[in-house]
C-alpha positions, 0 to 999 in steps of 0.5 A, spaced: 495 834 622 499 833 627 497 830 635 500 826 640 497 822 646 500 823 654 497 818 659 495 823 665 492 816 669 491 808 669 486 809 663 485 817 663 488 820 656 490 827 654 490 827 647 494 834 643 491 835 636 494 841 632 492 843 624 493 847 618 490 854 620 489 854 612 484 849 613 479 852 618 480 858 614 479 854 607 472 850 610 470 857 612 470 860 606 466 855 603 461 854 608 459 861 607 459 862 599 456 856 599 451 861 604 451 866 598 448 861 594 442 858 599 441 862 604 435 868 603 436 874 606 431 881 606 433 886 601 436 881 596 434 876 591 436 868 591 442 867 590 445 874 591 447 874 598 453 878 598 458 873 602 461 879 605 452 881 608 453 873 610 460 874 614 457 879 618 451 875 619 453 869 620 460 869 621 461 867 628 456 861 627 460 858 621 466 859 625 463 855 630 461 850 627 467 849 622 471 848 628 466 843 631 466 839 625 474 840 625 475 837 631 471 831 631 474 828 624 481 830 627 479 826 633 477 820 630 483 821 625 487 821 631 483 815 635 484 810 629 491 812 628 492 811 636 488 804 636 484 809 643 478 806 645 474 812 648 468 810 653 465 817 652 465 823 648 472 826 650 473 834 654 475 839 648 479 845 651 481 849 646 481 857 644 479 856 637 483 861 635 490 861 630 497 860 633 504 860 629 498 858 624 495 852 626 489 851 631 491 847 637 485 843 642 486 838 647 482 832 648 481 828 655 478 822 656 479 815 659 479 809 654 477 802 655 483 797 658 487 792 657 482 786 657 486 779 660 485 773 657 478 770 658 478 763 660 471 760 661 472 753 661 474 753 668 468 757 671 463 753 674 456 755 673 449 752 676 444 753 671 435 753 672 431 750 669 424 749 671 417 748 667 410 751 668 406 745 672 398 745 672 399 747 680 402 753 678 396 754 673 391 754 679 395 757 683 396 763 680 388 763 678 387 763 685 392 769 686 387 772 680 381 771 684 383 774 691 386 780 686 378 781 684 374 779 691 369 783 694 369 783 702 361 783 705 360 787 712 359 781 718 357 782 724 361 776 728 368 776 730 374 778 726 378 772 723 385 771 718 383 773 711 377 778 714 378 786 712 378 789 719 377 797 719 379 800 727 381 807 729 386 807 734 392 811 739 399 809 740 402 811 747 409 809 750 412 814 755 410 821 754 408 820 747 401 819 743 400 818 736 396 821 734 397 827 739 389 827 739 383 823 737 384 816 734 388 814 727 383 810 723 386 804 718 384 798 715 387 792 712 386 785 711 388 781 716 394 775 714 395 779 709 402 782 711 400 789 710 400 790 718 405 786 722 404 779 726 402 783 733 397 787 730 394 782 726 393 778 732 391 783 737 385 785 731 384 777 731 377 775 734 373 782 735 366 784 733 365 791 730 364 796 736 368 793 740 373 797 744 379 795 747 386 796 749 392 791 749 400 791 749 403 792 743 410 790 740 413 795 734 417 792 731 424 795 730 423 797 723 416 801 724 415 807 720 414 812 726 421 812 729 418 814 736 413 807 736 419 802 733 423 797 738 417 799 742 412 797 747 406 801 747 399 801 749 394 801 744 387 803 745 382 800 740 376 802 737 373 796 731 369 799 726 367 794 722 369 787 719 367 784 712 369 778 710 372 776 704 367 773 698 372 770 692 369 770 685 367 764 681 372 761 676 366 761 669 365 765 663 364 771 667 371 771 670 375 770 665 371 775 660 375 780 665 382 778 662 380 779 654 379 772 654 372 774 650 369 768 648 368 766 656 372 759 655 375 756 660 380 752 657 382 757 654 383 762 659 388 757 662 392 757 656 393 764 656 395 764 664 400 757 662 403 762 657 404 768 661 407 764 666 411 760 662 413 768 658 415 771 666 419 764 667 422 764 661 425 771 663 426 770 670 431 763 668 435 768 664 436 773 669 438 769 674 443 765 669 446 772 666 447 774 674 450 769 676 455 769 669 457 776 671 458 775 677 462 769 676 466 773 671 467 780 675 469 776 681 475 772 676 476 779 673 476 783 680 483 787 679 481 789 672 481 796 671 475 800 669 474 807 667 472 811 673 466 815 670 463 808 668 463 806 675 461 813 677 455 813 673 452 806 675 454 808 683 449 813 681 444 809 677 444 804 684 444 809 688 438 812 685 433 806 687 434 808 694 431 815 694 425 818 691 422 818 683 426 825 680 431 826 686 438 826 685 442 821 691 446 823 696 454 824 695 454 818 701 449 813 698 453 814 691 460 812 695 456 806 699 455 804 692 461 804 688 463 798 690 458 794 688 457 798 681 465 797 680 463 790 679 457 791 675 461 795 670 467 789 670 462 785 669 459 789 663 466 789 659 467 782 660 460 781 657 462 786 651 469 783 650 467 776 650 460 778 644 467 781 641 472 776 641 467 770 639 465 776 634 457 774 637 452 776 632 446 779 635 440 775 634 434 779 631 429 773 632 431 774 639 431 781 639 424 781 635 421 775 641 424 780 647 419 787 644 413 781 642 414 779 650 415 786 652 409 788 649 405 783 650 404 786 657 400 793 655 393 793 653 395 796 646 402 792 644 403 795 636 403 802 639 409 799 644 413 796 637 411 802 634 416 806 640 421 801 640 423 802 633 422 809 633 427 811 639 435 809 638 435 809 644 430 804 647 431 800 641 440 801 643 437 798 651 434 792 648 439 791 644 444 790 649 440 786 653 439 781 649 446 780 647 448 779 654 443 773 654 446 771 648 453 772 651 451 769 659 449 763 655 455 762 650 458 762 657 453 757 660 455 753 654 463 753 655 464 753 662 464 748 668 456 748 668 450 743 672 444 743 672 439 747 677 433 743 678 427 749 681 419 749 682 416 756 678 415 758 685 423 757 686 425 761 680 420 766 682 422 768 688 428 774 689 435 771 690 437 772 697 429 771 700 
């Protein structure tokens, strides 16, 4: 065999392999008198088949799949001989047919870089810690119980916390929404769901009140022809039902699979849910901040570009509907902040390999127990997992970056964070 390797571009490679035509010819042969001897055909007893009946069947195949097995163990000869380092599955080009008795392909590809030395004693990393308290406790049974409340219908003014239903139309200059009639809706005022200036014009009104009042949409309003706009609004109450919270007994806590009705118990399960949720927000905000850390320290490195093309459009797919592929302009917008995820990425993988950190399985065995824990039926999720390479591949990785973030944690310029549950809870930047 014989190959060379030319560099087409900072990591992209283009490997030229050239063998034995005599070889291709020799794995053909055996293939198919191998065919003879297994394959059963009409007409002909096992093991009878004709190698001549077996070429003019199955010729094409077996040609095509000698060649295909010929290419990927060359490829790998070549790679480990070269010291390459693939980051996909290289494009062949080749017409698979002999010349001046060797078959030739091409094999483009781009390969993992040239890391740097990855010093970590000097980066200086702010480590959460936090713990579960008994107010976090109450306050997430509180949180359960607004969840699960009722609302009973009132005759008296509307106030904070009251679901309201009204119908209403919207009109600023020459537009009215709707067009005609009234728009109906509801939402619990306080809540959020509505925005402060119509949460304040709903406040203190009785069903089968009518009224009107001006309204300040804010910029950001779903209907562009209402957004950043003062409009007049014409109300019409329908009713008002207030909220009726459950009490926290036996019959409360049976909805959440504690059957026996035991409070105490009831809580216990509520402190390890919390403490799992925590647990698991702590690490990723220690793992964000390792890889933006290193990113930033490594910002010159060079990456494969199809890696960073990949995570541009897995970043930009979150800003379009489920099953749509995002635009070429929200993929651009995005590759910026993907270029850094991906340094990030192969520091992690370079650093895991360099320490030789070996993956901890009672962690990976911990992580699928937390993950399943939270579906109604958790051995059916492990059962999954350890029946999908890929699911089970995904994990993997993932608990080797929190193994890598702490190993850096361990190893740099590190002080401790001190934070409330809430604190940790909270998104970074809110």
């Amino acid at each position: 065999m014989q190959f060379s390797v030319e560099n087409v571009g900072k990591l992209e490679r283009k490997l030229t392999v050239k063998f034995p035509a005599e070889r291709f010819e020799t794995q053909v042969s055996a293939r198919i008198a191998e065919m003879s001897r297994t394959v059963r055909l009409k007409g002909f007893r096992p093991g009878k088949v004709p190698a001549t009946v077996i070429q003019q069947r199955f010729g094409a195949q077996v040609r095509g799949e000698v060649l295909s097995d010929l290419i990927g163990s060359t490829l790998r000869e070549a790679f480990d001989k070269e010291n390459l380092r693939p980051v996909a599955n290289p494009a062949i080009d080749t017409t698979g047919k002999p010349e001046n008795g060797e078959i030739a392909y091409t094999a483009t590809f781009e390969v993992m870089p040239e890391f740097p030395e990855i010093d970590v004693a000097a980066l200086e990393i702010a480590r959460p810690v936090a713990e579960v308290t008994d107010a976090d406790i109450e306050k997430m049974i509180e949180t359960l119980r607004q969840q699960r409340r009722s609302f009973d219908e009132v005759e008296r003014a509307s106030a904070e916390g009251d679901f309201a239903m009204f119908e209403y139309a919207a009109a600023t200059g020459d537009y009215r929404f709707p067009a005609e009639g009234l728009e109906r809706a509801g939402s619990v005022i306080g809540s959020g769901t509505l925005f402060k200036a119509l949460d304040a014009a709903l406040t203190g009104r009785k069903a089968g009140e009518e009224f009107e009042a001006d309204i300040e949409f804010p910029a950001d309003f779903r209907n562009e022809q209402l957004a950043g706009k003062t409009a007049k609004v014409s109300f019409n109450i329908i009713k008002v039902q207030e909220p009726k919270l459950p009490e926290v007994d036996g019959e409360f806590v049976k909805l959440f699979g504690i059957n026996d009705g035991n409070l105490d118990n009831f809580r216990k399960e509520v402190r390890a849910n919390l403490e799992r949720e925590l647990k698991a927000a702590l690490m990723g905000r220690l793992k964000s901040q390792v890889a933006e850390k290193l990113a930033q320290t490594h910002s010159e490195l060079e990456v494969p570009n199809l890696m960073v093309q990949a995570e541009a459009r897995n970043l930009a797919a979150g800003s379009v509907p489920r099953g749509q592929q995002p635009p070429p302009q929200l993929v651009d917008a995005a590759t910026p902040a993907a270029r850094m995820r991906v340094i990030a990425g192969l520091l992690m993988g370079e650093i895991a390999r360099k320490q030789e950190l070996k993956l901890d399985r009672t962690r990976l065995a911990e992580q699928l127990a937390a993950i399943a824990s939270t579906y109604e039926e958790p051995e059916k999720v492990i059962e999954l997992y350890n029946g999908d390479p890929q699911l089970m591949s995904g994990l993997q990785n993932r608990v080797m970056e929190d193994q890598v973030a702490e190993w850096v944690a361990e190893h740099g310029k590190t002080t401790v964070q001190n934070l409330s549950f809430d604190e940790v809870m909270r998104p970074v930047g809110a």
